[in-house]
N, C-alpha and C positions, 0 to 999 in steps of 0.2 A: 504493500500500500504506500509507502513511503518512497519520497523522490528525495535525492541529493544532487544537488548542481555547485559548479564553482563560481556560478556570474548570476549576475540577476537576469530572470527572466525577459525577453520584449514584451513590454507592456501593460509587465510589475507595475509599475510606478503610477500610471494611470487608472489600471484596475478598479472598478465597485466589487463589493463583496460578491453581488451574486455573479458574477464573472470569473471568479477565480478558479472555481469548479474546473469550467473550459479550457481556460487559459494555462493552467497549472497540472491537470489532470489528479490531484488528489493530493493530498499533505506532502506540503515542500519544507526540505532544509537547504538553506541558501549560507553558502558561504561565502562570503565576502571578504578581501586583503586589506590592511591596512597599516599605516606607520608602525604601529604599539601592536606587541602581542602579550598576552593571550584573548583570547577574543570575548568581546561583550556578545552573550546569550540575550535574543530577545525573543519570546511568544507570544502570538497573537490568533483572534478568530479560535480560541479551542472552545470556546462558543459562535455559534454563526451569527448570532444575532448583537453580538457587541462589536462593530466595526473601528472603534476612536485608535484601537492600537495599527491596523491596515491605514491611517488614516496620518498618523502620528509617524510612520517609518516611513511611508510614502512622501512626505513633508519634508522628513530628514534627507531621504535621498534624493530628491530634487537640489534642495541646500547644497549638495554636495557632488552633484552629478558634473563631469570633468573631475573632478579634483580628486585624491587618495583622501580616504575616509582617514581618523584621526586614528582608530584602533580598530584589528580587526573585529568583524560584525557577523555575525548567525542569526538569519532569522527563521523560524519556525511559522509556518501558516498552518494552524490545523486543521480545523471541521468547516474547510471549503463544500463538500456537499451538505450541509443544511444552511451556509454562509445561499446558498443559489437559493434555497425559500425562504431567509430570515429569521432561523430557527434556532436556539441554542441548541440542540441536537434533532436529530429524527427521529422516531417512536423505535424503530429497529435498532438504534447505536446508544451505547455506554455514553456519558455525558466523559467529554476529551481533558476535564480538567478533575480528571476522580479515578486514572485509571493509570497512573506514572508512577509506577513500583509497589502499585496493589497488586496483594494477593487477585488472581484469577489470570486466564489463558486467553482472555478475545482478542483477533487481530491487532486490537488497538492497545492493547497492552503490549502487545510485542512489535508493535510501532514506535511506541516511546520507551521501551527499552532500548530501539534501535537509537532513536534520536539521543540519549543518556549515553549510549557508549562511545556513538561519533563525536559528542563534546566533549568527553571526558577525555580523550584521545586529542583530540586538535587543543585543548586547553582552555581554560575559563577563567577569566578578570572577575564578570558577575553575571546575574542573570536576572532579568526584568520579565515577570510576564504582565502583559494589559488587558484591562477588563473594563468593562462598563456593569453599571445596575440599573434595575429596573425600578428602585423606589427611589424616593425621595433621601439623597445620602450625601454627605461633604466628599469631597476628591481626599484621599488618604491610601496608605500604604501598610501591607501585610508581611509581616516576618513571622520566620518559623523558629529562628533561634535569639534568644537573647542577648547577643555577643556584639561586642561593639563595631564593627566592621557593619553589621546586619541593622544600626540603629544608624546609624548616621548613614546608610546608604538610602533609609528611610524617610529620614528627616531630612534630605535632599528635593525628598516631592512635598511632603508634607509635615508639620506637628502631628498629624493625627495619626496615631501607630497603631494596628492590631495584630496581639498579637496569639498566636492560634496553635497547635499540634494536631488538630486533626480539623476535619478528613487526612488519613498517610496519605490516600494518593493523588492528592495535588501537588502539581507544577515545582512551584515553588519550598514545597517538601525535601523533595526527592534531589533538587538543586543545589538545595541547603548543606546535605553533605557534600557538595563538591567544592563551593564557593558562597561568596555573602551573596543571597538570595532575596527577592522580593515582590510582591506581589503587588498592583497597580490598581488602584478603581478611582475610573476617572470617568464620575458624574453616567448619570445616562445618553445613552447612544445619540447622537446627533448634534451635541450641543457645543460649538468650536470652540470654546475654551478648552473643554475637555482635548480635544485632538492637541491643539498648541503647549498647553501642560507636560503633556505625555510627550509630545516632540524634542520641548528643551529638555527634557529629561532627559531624556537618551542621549541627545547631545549631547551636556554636561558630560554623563558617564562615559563617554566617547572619548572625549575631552581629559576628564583625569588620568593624572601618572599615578596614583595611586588611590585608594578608597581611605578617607581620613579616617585616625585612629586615638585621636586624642578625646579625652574624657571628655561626656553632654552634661550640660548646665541643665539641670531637673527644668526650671522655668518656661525650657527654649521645645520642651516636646513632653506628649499629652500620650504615656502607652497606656490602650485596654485590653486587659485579658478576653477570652473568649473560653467561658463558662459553662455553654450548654447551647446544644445544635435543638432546634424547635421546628417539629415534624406534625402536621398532619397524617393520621392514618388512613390507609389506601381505603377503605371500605368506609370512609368519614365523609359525607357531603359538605363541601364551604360556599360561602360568597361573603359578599360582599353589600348588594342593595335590596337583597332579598331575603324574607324569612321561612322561605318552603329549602328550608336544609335543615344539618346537625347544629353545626357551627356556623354564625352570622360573626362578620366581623365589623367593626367600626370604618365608614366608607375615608377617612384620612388616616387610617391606621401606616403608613409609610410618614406619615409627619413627626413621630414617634423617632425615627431614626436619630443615632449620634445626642438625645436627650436623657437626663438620669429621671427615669420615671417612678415616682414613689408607692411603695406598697399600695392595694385599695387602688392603683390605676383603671380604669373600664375599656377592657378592650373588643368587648363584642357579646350575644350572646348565646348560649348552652340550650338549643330548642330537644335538644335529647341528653336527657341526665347521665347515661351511661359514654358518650361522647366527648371525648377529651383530646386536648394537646398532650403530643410525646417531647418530654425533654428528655435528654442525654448528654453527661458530661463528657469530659475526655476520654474518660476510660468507656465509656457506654456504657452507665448506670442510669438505670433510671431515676431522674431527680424531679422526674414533673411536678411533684406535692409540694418541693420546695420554691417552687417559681410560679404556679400559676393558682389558686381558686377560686369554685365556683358556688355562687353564693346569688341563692333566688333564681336562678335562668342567667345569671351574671358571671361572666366569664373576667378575671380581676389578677393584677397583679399581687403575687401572695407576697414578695420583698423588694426593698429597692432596685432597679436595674438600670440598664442600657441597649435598649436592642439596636441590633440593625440589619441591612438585608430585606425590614419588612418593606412588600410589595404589594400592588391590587391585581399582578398579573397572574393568574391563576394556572394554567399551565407552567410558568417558570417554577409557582410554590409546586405543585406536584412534582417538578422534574428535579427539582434540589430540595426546598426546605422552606417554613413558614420564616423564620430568622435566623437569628444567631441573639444570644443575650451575652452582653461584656461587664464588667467591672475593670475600673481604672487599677493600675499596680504602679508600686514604687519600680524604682530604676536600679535593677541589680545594684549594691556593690561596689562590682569591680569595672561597670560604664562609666563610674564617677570619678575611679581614680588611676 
């Protein structure tokens, strides 16, 4: 399934998403030469439906086109067939950013195993993957490890840090042991701050001789833990402006995001008493009791929190997850000094 080439594509640079399909023939790794080695990792489109990173490297390499890039460059384009209907994934395919050094055997697992060994071999500065969301969310950046390298590669896009262990098989996981790794969510699909963000970003890291190492001023960056993954059950009906389901939710429940919301929150209501949200922390305990109850048909925060992720787009909740809930953390330690 996987393409490797040494040059960019004709007509990369111009490309819409649903063209890539055509144009690429199926998940491309692009390598690129450049002054400085080892080479900046970027991923993009492992959802089809979040274009800002096709959009943001496309920008970059116009900036650049004639001239040697600053450092070499890898770019990853993944899920170009559902990028052609607008889809984060297809009903028939694994979602592309959940399947990079998970356990299980689907083609696409041994696609990004493929892609992991070819980088791990040519060599890795960092690794950038870009995403869009679907709710209402500040642009901010995802790390998987708490090491200083991984915090100021962070605090390069954003203050706002999250920081996560699981899902293992995301992108930026699996990266993580190889080099300072990072995860990108820049606003929702369409909106060109978002793309230009995401473009000097890459630039910048193009750009440095090294990934700065000196210790972060607490003040200067804002890390959240990530607490517990917040799941609909498949046989659980939702919406959103209607009350013929299990679960109704609150129709601005995405205005929620990135705020600390306090216990007694109202986020929708329980039209079936045995119907419930699934929470799960890191390890996959069930903690729902601790985070959410239900009180009169009232679905309620049980303790203070911070979600984010949440959306009104009902197919992306069934394909991934209703949110994520975070709690702020101090700053290791050894980032300080």
């Amino acid at each position: 399934m996987l393409r490797i080439v040494e040059s960019l594509p004709d007509g990369f640079a111009e490309a819409q998403p649903e063209q890539l399909d055509g144009l690429l023939g199926g998940p491309t790794l692009i390598h690129l030469s450049g002054r400085q080695q080892p080479a900046l990792f970027v991923s993009l489109m492992l959802h089809g439906n979040e274009p800002t990173g096709l959009f943001a490297v496309q920008s970059l390499l116009k900036k650049y086109a004639g001239r040697e890039l600053p450092r070499a460059l890898s770019i990853f384009v993944g899920n170009v067939s559902a990028a052609r209907h607008k889809l984060r994934r297809l009903d028939q395919q694994p979602d592309y950013n959940r399947v990079w050094g998970a356990d299980g055997d689907t083609a696409e697992h041994r696609m990004m195993a493929q892609v992991v060994k070819a980088m791990r071999e040519r060599g890795l500065f960092a690794s950038i993957d870009i995403h869009n969301n679907t709710g209402i969310n500040p642009h901010y950046a995802c790390i998987n490890k708490l090491e200083t390298a991984f915090l100021q590669l962070a605090l390069l896009f954003s203050r706002t840090v999250v920081y996560f262990t699981k899902p293992d098989g995301v992108q930026s996981n699996v990266f993580s042991r190889l080099c300072p790794a990072v995860t990108l969510e820049c606003g929702q699909p369409g909106q060109a701050y978002g793309v230009e963000h995401a473009a000097d970003y890459v630039d910048a890291c193009l750009n440095l001789h090294e990934i700065p190492e000196h210790p972060l001023v607490p003040r200067d960056i804002s890390v959240f833990h990530t607490v517990s993954i917040v799941k609909i059950p498949e046989d659980v009906s939702f919406g959103f402006g209607s009350s013929d389901v299990q679960l109704q939710f609150v129709d601005d429940i995405d205005h929620f995001n990135f705020s600390e919301m306090p216990a007694g929150t109202h986020f929708g209501w329980q039209h079936d008493e045995l119907s419930r949200l699934e929470c799960r922390d890191e390890n996959g305990n069930d903690v729902s009791e601790r985070y959410f109850c239900y009180q009169n048909g009232n679905i309620e925060l049980a303790m203070t929190v911070m979600p984010s992720m949440l959306t009104r787009d009902e197919k992306v909740i069934r394909q991934d997850c209703f949110c994520y809930l975070m709690e702020q953390m101090e700053l290791p330690q050894e980032a300080l000094t």
